[in-house]
C-alpha positions as CSV (number, residue, x, y, z in Angstrom):
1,X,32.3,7.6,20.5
2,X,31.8,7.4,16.7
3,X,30.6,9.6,14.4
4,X,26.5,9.2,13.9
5,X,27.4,5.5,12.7
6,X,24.0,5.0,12.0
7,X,23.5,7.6,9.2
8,X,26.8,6.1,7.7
9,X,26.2,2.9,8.0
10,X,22.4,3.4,6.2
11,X,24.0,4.7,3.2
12,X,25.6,0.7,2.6
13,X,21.9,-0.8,2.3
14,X,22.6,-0.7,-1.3
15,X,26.0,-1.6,-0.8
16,X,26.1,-3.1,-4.9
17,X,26.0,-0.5,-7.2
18,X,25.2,-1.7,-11.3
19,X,26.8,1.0,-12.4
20,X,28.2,1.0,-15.8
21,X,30.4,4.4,-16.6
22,X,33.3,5.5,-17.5
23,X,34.9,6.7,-14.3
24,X,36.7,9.9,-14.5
25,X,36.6,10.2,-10.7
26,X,38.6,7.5,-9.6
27,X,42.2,7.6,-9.0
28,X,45.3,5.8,-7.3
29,X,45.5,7.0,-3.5
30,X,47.9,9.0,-2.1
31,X,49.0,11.5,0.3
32,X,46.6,11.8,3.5
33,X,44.0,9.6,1.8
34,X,46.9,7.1,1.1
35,X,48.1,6.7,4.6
36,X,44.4,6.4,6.1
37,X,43.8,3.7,3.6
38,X,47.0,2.1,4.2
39,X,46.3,1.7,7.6
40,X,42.8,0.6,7.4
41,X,44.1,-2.3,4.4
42,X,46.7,-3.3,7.0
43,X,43.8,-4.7,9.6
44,X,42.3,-6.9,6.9
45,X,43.6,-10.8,7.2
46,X,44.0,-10.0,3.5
47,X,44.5,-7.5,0.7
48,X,42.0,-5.8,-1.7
49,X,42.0,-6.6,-5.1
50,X,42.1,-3.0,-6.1
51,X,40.5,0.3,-4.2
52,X,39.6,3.5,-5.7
53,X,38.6,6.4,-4.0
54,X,36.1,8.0,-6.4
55,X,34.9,12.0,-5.9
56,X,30.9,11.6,-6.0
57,X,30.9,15.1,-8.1
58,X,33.1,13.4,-11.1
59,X,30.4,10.6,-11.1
60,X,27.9,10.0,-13.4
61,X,25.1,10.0,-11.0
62,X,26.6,12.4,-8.2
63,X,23.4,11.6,-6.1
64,X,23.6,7.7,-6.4
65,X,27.7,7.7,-5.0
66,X,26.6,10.1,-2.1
67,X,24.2,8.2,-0.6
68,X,27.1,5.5,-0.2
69,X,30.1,4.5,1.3
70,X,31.7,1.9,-0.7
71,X,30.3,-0.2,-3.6
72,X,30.9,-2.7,-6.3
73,X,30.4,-2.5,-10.3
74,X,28.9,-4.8,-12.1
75,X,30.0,-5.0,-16.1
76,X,27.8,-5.1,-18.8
77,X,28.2,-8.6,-19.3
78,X,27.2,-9.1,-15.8
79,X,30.9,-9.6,-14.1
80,X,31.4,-7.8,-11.0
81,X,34.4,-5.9,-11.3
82,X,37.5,-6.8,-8.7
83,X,37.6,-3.2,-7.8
84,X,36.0,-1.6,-4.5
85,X,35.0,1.9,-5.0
86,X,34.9,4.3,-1.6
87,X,33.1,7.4,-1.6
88,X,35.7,10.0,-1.0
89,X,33.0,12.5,0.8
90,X,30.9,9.7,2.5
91,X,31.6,10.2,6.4
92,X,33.3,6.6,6.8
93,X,36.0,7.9,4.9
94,X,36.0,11.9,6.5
95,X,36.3,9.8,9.6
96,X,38.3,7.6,9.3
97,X,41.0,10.8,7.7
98,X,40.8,12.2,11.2
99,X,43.1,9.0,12.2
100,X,41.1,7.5,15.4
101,X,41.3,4.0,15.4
102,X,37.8,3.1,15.6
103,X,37.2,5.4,12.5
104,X,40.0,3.1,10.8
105,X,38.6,-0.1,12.2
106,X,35.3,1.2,10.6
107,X,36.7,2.2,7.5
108,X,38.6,-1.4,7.2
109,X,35.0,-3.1,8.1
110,X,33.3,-1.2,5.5
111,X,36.4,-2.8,2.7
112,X,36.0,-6.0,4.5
113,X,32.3,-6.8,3.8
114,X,33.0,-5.1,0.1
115,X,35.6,-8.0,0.4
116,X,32.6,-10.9,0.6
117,X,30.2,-9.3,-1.9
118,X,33.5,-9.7,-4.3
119,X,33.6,-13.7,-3.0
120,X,30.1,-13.8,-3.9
121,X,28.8,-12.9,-0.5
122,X,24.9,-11.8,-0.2
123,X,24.3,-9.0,1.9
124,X,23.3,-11.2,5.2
125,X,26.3,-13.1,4.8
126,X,28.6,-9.8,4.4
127,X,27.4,-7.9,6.9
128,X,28.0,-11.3,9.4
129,X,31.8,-11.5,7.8
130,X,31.6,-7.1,8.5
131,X,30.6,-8.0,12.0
132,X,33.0,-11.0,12.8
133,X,36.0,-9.1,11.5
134,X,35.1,-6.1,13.4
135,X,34.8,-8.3,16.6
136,X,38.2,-9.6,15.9
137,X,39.5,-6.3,15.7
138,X,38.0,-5.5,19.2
139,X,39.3,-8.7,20.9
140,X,43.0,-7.8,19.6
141,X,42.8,-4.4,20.8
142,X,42.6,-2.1,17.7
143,X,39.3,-0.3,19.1
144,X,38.5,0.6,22.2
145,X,36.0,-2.0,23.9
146,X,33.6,0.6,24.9
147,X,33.3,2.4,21.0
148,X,33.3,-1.5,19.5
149,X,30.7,-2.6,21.3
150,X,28.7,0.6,20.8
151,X,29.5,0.0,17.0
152,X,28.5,-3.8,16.9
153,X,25.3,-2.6,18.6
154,X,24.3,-0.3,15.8
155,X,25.1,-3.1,13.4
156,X,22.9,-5.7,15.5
157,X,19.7,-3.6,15.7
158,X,20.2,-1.5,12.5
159,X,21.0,-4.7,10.3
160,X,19.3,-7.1,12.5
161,X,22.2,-9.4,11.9
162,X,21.3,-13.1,12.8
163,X,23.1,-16.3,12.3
164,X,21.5,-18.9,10.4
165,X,18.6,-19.0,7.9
């Protein structure tokens, strides 16, 4: 079973960030954090721009990172930067560091709908692309059926994910 995938998954309802600062806290990925992240990037049917893991305590609002697991900067001039920012405390990440692969598959969901916000993607529509992706994973056998479906249940209820208008 996951890890309270509900209390992780809250901390995305703000999943852009306008943040403008200079960030000190984010840095090129290697070592453990490297290899987690490599194998999480190597579900996704494509790469990521750029990612940064970023240290909510080198932030400039500490509390603002920790409540979430990935987001998105938007620049002054109102550009959205092609970088997605990951929490490096949030528990998606601690998780997915532990190496289970539905902790990866999470982890790779989590850059996946980060992936549709940078395509212009509203929230409805990223958590659908989040789901669908996810669902692919399942169906090709990177998760266990049993923890996927559990997963794509929290995502049904909790983001009462529907198609359509």
């Amino acid at each position: 079973m996951f890890h309270s995938t509900s209390a992780l998954r809250a901390s995305l309802a703000v999943s852009l960030l306008a943040v403008v600062a200079a960030w000190s806290g984010a840095q090129t990925v290697n070592g453990p954090e490297g290899r987690t992240l490599e194998r999480a990037l190597a579900l996704l049917p494509q790469r990521a721009t750029a990612i940064r893991l970023i240290d909510p305590d080198l932030a400039a609002d500490p509390d603002a990172i920790r409540r979430l697991d990935a987001f998105l900067v938007r620049e002054r001039d109102g550009r959205i930067r092609a970088v997605i920012y990951l929490n490096r405390r949030s528990s998606v990440v601690e998780n997915a560091m532990r190496g289970r692969a539905i902790d990866i598959a999470i982890l790779a969901a989590v850059i996946r709908h980060e992936q549709e916000h940078l395509r212009g993607a509203d929230e409805q529509q990223a958590r659908l692309a989040e789901r669908d992706f996810f669902q692919g994973l399942m169906l090709a056998g990177h998760v266990p059926v049993d923890e996927a479906m559990a997963y794509l249940d929290v995502l049904r209820k909790h983001y009462r994910l529907r198609e359509g208008p």
